[in-house]
N, CA, C and O atoms as a GROMACS GRO file, in nm:
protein
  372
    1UNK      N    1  -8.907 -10.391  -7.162
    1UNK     CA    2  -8.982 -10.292  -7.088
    1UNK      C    3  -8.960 -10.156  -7.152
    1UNK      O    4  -8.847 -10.108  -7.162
    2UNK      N    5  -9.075 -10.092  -7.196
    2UNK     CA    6  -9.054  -9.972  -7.238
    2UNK      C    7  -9.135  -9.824  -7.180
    2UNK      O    8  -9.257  -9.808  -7.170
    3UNK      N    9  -9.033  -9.730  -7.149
    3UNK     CA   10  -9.061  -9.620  -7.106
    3UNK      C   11  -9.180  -9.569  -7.105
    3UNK      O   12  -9.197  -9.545  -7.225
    4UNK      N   13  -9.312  -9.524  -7.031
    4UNK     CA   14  -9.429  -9.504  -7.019
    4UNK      C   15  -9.428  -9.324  -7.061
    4UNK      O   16  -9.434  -9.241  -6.970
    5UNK      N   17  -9.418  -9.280  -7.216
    5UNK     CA   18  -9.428  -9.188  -7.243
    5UNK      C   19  -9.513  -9.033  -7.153
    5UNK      O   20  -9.486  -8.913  -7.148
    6UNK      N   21  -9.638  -9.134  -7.086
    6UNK     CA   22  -9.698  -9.022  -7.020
    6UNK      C   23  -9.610  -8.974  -6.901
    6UNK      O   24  -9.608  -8.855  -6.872
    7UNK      N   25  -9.532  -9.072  -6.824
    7UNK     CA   26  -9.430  -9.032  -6.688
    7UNK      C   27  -9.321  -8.948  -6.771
    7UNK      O   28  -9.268  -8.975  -6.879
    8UNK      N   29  -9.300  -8.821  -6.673
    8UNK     CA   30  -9.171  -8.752  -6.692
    8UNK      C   31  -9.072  -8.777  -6.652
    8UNK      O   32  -9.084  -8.808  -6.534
    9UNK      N   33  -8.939  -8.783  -6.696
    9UNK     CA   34  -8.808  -8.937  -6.686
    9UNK      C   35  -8.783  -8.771  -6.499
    9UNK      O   36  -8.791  -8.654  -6.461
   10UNK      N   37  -8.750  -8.933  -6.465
   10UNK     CA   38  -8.675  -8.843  -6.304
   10UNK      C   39  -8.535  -8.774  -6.334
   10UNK      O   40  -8.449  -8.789  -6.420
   11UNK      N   41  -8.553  -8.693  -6.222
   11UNK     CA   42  -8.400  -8.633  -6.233
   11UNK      C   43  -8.306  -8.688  -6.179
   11UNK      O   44  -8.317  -8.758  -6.078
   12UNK      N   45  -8.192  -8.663  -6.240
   12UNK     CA   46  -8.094  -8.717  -6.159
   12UNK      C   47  -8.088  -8.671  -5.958
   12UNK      O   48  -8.134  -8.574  -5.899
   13UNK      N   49  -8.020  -8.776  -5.915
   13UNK     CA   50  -8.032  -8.680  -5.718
   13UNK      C   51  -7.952  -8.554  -5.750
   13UNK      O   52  -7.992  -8.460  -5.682
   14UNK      N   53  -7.869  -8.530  -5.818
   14UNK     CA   54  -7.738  -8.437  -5.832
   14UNK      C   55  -7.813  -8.323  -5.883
   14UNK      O   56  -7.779  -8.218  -5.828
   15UNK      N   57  -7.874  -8.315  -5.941
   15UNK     CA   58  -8.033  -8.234  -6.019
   15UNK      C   59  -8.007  -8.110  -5.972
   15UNK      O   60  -7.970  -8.115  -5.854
   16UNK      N   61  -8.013  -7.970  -6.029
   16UNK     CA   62  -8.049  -7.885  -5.948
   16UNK      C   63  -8.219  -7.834  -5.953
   16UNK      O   64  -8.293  -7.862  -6.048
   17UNK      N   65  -8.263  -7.753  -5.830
   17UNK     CA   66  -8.416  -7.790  -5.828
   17UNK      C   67  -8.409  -7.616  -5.867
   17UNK      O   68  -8.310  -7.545  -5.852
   18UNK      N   69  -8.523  -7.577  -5.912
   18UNK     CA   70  -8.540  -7.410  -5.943
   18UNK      C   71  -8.538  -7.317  -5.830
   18UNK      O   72  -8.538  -7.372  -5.720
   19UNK      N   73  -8.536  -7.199  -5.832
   19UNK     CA   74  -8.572  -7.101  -5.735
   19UNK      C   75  -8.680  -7.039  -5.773
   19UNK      O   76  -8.704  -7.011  -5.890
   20UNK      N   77  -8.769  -7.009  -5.657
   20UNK     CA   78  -8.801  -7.038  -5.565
   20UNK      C   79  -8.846  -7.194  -5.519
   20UNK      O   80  -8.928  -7.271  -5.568
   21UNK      N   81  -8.729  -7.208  -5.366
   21UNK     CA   82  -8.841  -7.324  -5.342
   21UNK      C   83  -8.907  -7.308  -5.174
   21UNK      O   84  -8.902  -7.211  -5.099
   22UNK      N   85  -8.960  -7.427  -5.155
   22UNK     CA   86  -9.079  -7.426  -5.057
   22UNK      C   87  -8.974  -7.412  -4.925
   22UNK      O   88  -8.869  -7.476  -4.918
   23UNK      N   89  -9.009  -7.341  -4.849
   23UNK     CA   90  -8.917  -7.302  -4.708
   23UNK      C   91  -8.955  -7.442  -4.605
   23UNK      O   92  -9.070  -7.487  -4.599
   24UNK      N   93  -8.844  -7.496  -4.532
   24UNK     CA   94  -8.884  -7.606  -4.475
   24UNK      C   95  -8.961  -7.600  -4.332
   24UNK      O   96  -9.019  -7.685  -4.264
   25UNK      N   97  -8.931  -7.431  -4.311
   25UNK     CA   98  -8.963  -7.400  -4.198
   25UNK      C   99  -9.110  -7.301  -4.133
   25UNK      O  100  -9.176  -7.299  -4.030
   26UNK      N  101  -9.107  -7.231  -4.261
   26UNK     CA  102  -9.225  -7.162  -4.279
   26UNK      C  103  -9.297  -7.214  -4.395
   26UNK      O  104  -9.411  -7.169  -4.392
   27UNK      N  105  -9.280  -7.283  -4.488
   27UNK     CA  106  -9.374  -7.323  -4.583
   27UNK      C  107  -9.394  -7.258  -4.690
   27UNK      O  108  -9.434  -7.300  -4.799
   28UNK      N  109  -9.364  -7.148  -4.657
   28UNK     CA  110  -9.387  -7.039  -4.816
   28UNK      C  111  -9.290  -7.097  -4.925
   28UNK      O  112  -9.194  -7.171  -4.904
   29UNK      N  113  -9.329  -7.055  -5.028
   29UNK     CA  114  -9.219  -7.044  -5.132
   29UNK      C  115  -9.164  -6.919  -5.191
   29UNK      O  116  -9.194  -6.846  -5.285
   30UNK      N  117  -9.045  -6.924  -5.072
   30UNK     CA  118  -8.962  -6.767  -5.059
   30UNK      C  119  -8.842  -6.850  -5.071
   30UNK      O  120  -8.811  -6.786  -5.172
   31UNK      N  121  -8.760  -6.922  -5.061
   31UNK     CA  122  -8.654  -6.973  -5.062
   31UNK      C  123  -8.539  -6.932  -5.192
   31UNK      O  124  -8.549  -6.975  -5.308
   32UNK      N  125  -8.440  -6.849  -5.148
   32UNK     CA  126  -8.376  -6.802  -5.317
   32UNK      C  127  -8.228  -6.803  -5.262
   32UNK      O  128  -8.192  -6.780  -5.146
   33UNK      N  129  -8.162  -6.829  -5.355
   33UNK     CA  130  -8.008  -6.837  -5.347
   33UNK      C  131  -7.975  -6.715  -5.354
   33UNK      O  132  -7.996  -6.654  -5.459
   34UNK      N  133  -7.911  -6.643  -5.232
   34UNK     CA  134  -7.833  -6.560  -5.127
   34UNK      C  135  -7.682  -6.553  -5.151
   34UNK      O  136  -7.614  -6.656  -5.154
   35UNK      N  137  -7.627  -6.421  -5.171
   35UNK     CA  138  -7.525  -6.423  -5.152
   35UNK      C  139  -7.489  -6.342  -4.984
   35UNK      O  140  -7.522  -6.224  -4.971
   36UNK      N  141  -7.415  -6.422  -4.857
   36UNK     CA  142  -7.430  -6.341  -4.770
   36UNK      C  143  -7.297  -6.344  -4.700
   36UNK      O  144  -7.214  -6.423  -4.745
   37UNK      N  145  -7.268  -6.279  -4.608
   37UNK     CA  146  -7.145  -6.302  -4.524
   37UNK      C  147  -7.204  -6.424  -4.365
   37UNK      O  148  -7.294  -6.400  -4.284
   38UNK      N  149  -7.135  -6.515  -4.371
   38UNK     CA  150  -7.142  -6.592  -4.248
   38UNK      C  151  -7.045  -6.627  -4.199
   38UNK      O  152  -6.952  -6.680  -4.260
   39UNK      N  153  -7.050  -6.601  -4.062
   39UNK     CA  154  -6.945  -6.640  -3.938
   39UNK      C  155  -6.951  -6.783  -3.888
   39UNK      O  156  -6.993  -6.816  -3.777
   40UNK      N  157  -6.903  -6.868  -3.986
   40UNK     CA  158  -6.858  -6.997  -3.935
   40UNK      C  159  -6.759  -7.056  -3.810
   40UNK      O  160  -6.639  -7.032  -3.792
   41UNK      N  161  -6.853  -7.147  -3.724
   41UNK     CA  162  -6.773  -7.194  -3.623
   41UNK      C  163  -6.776  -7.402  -3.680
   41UNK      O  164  -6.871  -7.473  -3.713
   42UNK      N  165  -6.651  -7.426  -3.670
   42UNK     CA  166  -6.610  -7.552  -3.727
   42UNK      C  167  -6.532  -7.608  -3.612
   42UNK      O  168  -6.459  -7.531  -3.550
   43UNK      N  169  -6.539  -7.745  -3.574
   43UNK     CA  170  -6.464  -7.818  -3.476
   43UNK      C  171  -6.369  -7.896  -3.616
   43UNK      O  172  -6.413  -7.946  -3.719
   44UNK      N  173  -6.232  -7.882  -3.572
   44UNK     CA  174  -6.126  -7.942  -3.674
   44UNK      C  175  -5.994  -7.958  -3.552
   44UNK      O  176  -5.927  -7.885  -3.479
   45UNK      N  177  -6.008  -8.098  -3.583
   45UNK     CA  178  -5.832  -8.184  -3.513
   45UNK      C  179  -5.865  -8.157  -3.369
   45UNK      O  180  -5.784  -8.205  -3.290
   46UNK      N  181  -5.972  -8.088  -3.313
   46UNK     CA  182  -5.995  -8.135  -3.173
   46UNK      C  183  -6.058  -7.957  -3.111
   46UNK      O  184  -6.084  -7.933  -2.993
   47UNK      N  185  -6.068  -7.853  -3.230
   47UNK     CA  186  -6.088  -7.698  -3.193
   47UNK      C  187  -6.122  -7.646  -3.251
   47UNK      O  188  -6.063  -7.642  -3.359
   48UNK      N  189  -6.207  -7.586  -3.240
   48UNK     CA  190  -6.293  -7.478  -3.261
   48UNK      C  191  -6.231  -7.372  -3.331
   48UNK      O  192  -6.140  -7.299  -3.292
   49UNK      N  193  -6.285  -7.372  -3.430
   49UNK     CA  194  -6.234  -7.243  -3.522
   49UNK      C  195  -6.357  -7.167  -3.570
   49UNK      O  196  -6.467  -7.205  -3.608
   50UNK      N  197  -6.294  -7.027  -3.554
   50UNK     CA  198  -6.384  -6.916  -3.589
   50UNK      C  199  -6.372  -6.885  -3.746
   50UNK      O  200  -6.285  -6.945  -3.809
   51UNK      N  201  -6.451  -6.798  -3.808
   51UNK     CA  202  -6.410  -6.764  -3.957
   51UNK      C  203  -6.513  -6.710  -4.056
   51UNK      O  204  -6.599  -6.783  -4.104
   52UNK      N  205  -6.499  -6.552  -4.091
   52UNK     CA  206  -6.583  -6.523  -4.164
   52UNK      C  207  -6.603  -6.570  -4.315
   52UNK      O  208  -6.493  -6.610  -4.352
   53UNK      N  209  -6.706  -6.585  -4.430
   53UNK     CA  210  -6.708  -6.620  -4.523
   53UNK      C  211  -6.786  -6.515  -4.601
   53UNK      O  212  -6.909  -6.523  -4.596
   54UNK      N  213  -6.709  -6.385  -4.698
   54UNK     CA  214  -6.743  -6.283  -4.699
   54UNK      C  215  -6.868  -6.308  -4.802
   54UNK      O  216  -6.974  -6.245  -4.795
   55UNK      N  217  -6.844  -6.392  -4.884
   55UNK     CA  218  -6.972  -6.466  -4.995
   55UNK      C  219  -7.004  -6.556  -4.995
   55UNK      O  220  -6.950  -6.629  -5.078
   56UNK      N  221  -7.105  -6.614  -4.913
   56UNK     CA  222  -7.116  -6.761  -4.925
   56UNK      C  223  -7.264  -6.730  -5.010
   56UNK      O  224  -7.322  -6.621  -5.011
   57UNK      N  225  -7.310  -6.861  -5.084
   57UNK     CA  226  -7.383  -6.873  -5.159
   57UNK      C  227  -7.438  -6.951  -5.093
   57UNK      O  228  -7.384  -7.057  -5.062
   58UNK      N  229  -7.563  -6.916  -5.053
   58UNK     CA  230  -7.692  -7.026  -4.964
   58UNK      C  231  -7.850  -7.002  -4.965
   58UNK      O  232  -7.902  -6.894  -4.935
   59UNK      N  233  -7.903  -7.089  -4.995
   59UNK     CA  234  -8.039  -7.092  -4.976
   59UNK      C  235  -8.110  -7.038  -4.891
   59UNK      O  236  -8.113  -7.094  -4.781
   60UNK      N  237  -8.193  -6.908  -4.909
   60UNK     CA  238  -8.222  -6.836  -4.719
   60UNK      C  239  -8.374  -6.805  -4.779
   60UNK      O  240  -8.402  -6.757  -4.889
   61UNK      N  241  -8.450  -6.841  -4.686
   61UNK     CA  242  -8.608  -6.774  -4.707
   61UNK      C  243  -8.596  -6.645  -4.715
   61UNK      O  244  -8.506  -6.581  -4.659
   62UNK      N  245  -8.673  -6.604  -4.778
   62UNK     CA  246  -8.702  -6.455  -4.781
   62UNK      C  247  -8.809  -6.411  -4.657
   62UNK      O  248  -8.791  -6.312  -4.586
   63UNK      N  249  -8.888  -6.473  -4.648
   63UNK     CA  250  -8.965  -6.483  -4.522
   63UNK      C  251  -8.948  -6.483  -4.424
   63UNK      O  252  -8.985  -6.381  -4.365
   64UNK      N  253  -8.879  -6.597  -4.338
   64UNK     CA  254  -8.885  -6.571  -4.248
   64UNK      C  255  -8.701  -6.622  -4.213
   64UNK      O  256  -8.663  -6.684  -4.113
   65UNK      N  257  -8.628  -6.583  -4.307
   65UNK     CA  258  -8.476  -6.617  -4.298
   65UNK      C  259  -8.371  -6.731  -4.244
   65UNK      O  260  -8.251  -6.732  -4.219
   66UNK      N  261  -8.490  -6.839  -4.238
   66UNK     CA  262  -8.352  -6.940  -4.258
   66UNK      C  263  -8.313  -7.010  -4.372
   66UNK      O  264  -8.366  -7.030  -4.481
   67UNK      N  265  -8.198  -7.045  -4.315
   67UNK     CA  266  -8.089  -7.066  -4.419
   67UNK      C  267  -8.102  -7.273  -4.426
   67UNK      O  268  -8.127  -7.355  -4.338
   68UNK      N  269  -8.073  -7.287  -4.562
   68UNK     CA  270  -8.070  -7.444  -4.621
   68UNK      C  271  -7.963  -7.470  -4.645
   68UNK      O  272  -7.912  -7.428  -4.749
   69UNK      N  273  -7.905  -7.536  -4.572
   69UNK     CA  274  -7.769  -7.551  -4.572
   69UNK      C  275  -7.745  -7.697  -4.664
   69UNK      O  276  -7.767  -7.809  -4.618
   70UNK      N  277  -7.699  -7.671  -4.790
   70UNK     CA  278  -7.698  -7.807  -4.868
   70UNK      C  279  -7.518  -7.857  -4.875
   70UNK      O  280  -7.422  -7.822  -4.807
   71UNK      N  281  -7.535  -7.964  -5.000
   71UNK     CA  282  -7.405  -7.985  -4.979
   71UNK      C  283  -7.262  -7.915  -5.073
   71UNK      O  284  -7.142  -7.940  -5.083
   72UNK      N  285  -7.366  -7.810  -5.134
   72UNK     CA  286  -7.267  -7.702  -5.202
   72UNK      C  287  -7.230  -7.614  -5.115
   72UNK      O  288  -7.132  -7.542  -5.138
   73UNK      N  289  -7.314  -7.602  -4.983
   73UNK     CA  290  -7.286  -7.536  -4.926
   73UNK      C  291  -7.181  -7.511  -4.844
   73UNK      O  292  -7.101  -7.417  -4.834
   74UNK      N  293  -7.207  -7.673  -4.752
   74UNK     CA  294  -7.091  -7.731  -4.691
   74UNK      C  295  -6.942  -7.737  -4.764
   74UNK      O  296  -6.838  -7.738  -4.698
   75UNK      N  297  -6.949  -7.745  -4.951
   75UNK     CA  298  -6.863  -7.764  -4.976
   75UNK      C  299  -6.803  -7.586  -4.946
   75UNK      O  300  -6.717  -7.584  -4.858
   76UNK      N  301  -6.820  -7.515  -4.975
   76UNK     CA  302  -6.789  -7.343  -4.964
   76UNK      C  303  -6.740  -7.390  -4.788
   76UNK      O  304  -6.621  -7.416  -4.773
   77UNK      N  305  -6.799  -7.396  -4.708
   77UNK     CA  306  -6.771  -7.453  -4.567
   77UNK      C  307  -6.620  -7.418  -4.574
   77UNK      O  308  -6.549  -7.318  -4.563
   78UNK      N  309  -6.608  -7.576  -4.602
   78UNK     CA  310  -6.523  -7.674  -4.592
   78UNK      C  311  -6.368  -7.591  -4.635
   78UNK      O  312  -6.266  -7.582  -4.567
   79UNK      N  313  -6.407  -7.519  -4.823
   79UNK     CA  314  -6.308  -7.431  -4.882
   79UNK      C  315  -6.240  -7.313  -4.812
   79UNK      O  316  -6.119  -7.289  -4.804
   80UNK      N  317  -6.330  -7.254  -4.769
   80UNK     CA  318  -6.295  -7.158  -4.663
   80UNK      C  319  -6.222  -7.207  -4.521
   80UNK      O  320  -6.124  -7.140  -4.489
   81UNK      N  321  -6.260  -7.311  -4.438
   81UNK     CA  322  -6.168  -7.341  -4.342
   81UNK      C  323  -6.043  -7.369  -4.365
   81UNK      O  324  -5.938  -7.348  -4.305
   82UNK      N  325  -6.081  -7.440  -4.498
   82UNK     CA  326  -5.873  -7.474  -4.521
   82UNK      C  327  -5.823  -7.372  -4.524
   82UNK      O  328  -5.721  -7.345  -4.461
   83UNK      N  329  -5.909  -7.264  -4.627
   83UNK     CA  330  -5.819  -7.124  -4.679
   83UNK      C  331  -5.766  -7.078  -4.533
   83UNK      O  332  -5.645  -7.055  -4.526
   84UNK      N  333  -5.845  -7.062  -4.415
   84UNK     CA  334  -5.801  -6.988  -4.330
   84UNK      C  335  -5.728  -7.092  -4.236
   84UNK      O  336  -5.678  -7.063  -4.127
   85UNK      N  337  -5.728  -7.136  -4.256
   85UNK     CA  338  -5.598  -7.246  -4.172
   85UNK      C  339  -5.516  -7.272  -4.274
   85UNK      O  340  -5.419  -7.303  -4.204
   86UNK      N  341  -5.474  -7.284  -4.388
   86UNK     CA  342  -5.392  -7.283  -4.516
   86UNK      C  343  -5.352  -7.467  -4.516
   86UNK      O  344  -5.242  -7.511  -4.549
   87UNK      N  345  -5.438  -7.528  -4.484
   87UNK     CA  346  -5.469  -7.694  -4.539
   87UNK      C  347  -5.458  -7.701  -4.699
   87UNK      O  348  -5.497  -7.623  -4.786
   88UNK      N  349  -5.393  -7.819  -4.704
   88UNK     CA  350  -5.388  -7.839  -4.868
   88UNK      C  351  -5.470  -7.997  -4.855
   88UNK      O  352  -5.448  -8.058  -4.751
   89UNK      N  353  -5.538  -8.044  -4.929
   89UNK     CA  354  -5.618  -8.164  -4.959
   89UNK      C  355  -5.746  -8.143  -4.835
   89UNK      O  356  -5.784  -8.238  -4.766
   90UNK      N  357  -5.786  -8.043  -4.826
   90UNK     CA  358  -5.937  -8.055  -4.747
   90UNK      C  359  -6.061  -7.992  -4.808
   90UNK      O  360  -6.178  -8.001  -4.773
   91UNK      N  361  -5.986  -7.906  -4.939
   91UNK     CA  362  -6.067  -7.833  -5.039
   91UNK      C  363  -6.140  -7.950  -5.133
   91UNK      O  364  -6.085  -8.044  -5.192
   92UNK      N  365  -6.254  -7.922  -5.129
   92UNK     CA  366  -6.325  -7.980  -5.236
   92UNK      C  367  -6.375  -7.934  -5.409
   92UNK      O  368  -6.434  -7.831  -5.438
   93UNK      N  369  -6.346  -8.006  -5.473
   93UNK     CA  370  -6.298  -7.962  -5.594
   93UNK      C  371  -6.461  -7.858  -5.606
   93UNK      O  372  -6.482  -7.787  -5.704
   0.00000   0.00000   0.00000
């Protein structure tokens, strides 16, 4: 079986996709990677923890401002709760 030159080979899922992309919520294509401060609330070991994140890097419409929360994102999340609870093995590389 050989590769159908006219199809463009897929991307990997891991892929990153360009900026701008299509807003899921308004539809435009305003969507751009944000550097912003967010006040994360996280349930961990049974409580609620508060916690600012003075740079998080996230996907936010320009339009009409919400935010795409992916899984780079979550990983920044995740980095920051340990930092502020001082957890060792919850950071993701």
């Amino acid at each position: 079986m050989h590769p159908d030159p006219l199809k463009s080979p897929k991307k990997p899922v891991n892929a990153e996709r360009p900026f701008p992309r299509r807003c899921g919520q308004c539809g435009q294509e305003k969507v751009f990677l944000t550097t912003i401060r967010y006040e994360a609330e996280v349930r961990h070991d049974g409580r609620m923890h508060t916690f600012a994140i003075p740079d998080l890097q996230i996907p936010v419409c320009q339009d009409c401002g919400a935010k795409v929360f992916t899984e780079k994102v979550d990983d920044q999340i995740t980095a920051a709760l340990a930092g502020s609870l001082r957890l060792r093995g919850l950071h993701t590389p």
